[in-house]
C-alpha positions as CSV (number, residue, x, y, z in Angstrom):
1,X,75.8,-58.6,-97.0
2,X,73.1,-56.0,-97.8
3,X,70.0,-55.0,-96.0
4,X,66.5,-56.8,-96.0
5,X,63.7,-55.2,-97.0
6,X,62.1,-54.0,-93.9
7,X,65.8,-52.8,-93.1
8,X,65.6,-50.7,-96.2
9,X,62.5,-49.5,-95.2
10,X,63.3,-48.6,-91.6
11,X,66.7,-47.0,-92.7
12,X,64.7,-44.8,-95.5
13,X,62.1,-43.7,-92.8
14,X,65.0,-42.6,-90.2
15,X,66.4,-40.9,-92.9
16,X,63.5,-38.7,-93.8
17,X,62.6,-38.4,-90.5
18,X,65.9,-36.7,-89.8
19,X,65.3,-34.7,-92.9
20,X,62.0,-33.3,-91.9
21,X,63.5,-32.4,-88.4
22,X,66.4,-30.6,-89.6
23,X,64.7,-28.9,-92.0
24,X,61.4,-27.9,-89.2
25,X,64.5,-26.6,-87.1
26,X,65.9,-23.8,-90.0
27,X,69.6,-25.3,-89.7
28,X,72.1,-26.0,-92.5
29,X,74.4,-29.2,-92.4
30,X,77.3,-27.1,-91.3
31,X,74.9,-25.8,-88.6
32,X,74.5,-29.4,-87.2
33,X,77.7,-30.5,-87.7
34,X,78.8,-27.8,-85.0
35,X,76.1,-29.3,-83.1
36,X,76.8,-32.4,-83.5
37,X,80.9,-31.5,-82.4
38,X,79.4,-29.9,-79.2
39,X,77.7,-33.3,-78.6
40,X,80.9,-35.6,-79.6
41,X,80.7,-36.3,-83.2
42,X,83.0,-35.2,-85.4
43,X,81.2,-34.6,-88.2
44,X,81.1,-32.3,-91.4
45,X,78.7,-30.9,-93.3
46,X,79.8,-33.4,-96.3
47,X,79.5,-36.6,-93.6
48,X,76.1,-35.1,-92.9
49,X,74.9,-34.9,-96.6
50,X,76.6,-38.4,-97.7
51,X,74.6,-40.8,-95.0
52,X,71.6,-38.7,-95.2
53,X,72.1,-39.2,-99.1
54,X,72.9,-42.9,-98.6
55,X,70.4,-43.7,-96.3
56,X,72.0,-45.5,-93.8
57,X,73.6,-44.3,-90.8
58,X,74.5,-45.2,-86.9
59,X,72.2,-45.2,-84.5
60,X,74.6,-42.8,-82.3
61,X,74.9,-40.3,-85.3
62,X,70.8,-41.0,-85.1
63,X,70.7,-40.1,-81.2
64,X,73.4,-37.4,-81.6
65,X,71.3,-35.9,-84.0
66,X,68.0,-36.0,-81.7
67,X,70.0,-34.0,-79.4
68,X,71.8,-31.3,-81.5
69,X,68.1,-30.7,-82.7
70,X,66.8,-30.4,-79.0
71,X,64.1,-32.8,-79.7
72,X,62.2,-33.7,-76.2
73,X,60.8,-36.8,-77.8
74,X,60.2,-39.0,-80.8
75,X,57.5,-41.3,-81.0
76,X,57.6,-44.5,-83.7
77,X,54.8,-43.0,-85.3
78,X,56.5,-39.9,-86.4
79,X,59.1,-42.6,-88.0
């Protein structure tokens, strides 16, 4: 079953939204992943790169990821 699509769109905006933050905190993949492995995901820089490439992605990895980055706050509009 594939996605609808608004779920296209709201998965594609997550995605660069994620994007912009990694890349507005100076970290590589590999960076996050340890991050991310201090926060309970075990992840790798390749996981990272394929469901940012894909688009699509958990909304734990999503919340995991808000953490690692030590973000205080993320308002819908910034999606």
């Amino acid at each position: 079953m594939g996605l609808t699509d608004k779920e296209k769109e709201w998965a594609d905006r997550a995605r660069r939204f994620v994007k912009a933050e990694i890349k507005r905190a100076g970290i590589t993949y590999g960076e996050l992943a340890k991050r991310l492995t201090e926060h309970g995901l075990d992840e790798t820089e390749a996981s990272i790169s394929s469901k940012l490439q894909r688009g699509t992605f958990a909304v734990t990895f999503f919340l995991a990821t808000l953490a690692a980055l030590e973000l205080e706050g993320v308002r819908l509009e910034d999606l």
